[in-house]
N, C-alpha and C positions, 0 to 999 in steps of 0.2 A: 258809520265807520268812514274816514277817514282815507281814501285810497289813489296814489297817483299811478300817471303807465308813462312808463320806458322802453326804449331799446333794451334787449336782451344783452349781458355782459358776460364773460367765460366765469367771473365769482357766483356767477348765480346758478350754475349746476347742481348744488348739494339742496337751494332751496326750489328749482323746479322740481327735482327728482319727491321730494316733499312733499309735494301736491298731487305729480302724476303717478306716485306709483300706488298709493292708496288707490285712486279711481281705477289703475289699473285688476289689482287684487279685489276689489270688489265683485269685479265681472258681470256689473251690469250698465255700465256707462259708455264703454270703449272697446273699439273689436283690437286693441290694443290688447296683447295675451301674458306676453311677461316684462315681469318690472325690470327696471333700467336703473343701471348704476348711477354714480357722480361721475367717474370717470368716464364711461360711454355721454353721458351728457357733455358733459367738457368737452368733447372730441368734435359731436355735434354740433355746439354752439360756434366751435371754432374753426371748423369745417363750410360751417352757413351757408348756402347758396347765396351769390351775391342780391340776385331779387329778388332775395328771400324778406320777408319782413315776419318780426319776430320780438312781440310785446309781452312783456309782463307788468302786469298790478301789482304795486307795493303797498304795502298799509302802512299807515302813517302814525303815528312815531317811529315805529320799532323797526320799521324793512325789512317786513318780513314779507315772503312772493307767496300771494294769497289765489293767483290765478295767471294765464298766460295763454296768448293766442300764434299761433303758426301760420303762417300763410306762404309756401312754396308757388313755382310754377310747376301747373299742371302738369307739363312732360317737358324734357330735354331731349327728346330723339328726332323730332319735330321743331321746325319754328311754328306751324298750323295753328300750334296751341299757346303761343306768347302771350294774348291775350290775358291768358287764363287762368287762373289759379286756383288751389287747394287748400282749405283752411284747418284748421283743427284749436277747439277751446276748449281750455280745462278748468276749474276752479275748483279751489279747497273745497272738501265734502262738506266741510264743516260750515262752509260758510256762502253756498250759495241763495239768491234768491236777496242780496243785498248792493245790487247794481254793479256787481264789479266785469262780469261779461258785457251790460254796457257800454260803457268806459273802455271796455276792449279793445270792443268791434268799432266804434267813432274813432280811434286811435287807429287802427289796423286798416279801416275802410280808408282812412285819408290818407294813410300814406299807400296805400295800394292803388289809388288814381294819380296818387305822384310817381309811381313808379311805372305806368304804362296798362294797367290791369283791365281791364272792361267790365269784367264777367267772374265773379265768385262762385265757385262751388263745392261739396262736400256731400258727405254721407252720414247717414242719421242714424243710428240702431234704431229699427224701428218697436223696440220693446222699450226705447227711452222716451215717452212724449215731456217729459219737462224739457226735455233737449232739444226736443224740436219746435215746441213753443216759443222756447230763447229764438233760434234761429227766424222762424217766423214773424216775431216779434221786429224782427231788423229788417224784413224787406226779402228772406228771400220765399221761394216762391217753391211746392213740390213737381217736379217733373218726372219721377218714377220712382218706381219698386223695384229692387234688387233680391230676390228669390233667395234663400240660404246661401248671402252672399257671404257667409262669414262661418266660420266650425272655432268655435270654442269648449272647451272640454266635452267633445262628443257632442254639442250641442247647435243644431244651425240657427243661425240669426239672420233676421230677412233687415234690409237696410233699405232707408226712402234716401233719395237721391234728390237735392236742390239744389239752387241755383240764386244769387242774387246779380244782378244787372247794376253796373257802377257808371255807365252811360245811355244817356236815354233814348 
């Protein structure tokens, strides 16, 4: 398949909402709990935090958003945490395990050392291990367990906590 990454555009709301809201409904991917409109997308995209960076995979012919990665700063209450950032990836249920998280993160990582970043981190359901394989897979590394850091339908989810290093 066939797949390039972009910056994120406000026309792409109806095809993010596409990809994440299935994973959302699923409830076993994402401590994400309810699904998200086009219009709440729209508003997000367009709202953006400025060092924010914010990729989507396209598939090729048709442009269709097969996948997309997020990476905010850590905190804004703080400058402590500039550094630092927060990621989140999603790919079509249907269609992962075909390099498009890849492609991603090489896309997301380099523009995240051009924007100042050092240090990537996130959270993992730890009831997901292909998800954390991916991550893995990139370089980062586990540095904790997060205890029923998460309640979805009456149910707690323990979350592993990692890290990847963008300066050596």
């Amino acid at each position: 398949m066939e797949v390039s990454v972009r910056d994120v555009e406000p026309s792409d709301a109806a095809g993010l909402v596409r990809v994440l809201n299935p994973i959302i409904e699923a409830r076993s991917y994402t401590v994400l709990d309810t699904p998200v409109s086009v219009e709440t997308e729209f508003d997000y995209i367009i709202d953006f935090q400025e060092r924010g960076i914010w990729k989507v995979a396209v598939r090729e012919p048709d442009g269709a958003i097969v996948g997309f990665q997020v990476l905010e700063p850590y905190a804004n209450y703080t400058r402590a945490f500039d550094h630092v950032g927060i990621l989140g990836t999603y790919v079509d249920l249907e269609l992962r395990r075909h390099g498009i998280a890849r492609r991603l993160f090489a896309a997301t990582l380099e523009a995240a050392r051009g924007k100042g970043y050092e240090k990537i981190f996130t959270f993992v359901r730890a009831d997901n291990p292909a998800a954390l394989q991916t991550y893995l897979g990139q370089g980062f590394v586990v540095v904790g367990n997060a205890k029923r850091q998460a309640k979805i339908d009456g149910q707690y989810i323990d979350e592993i906590l990692i890290e990847k290093w963008l300066t050596s």
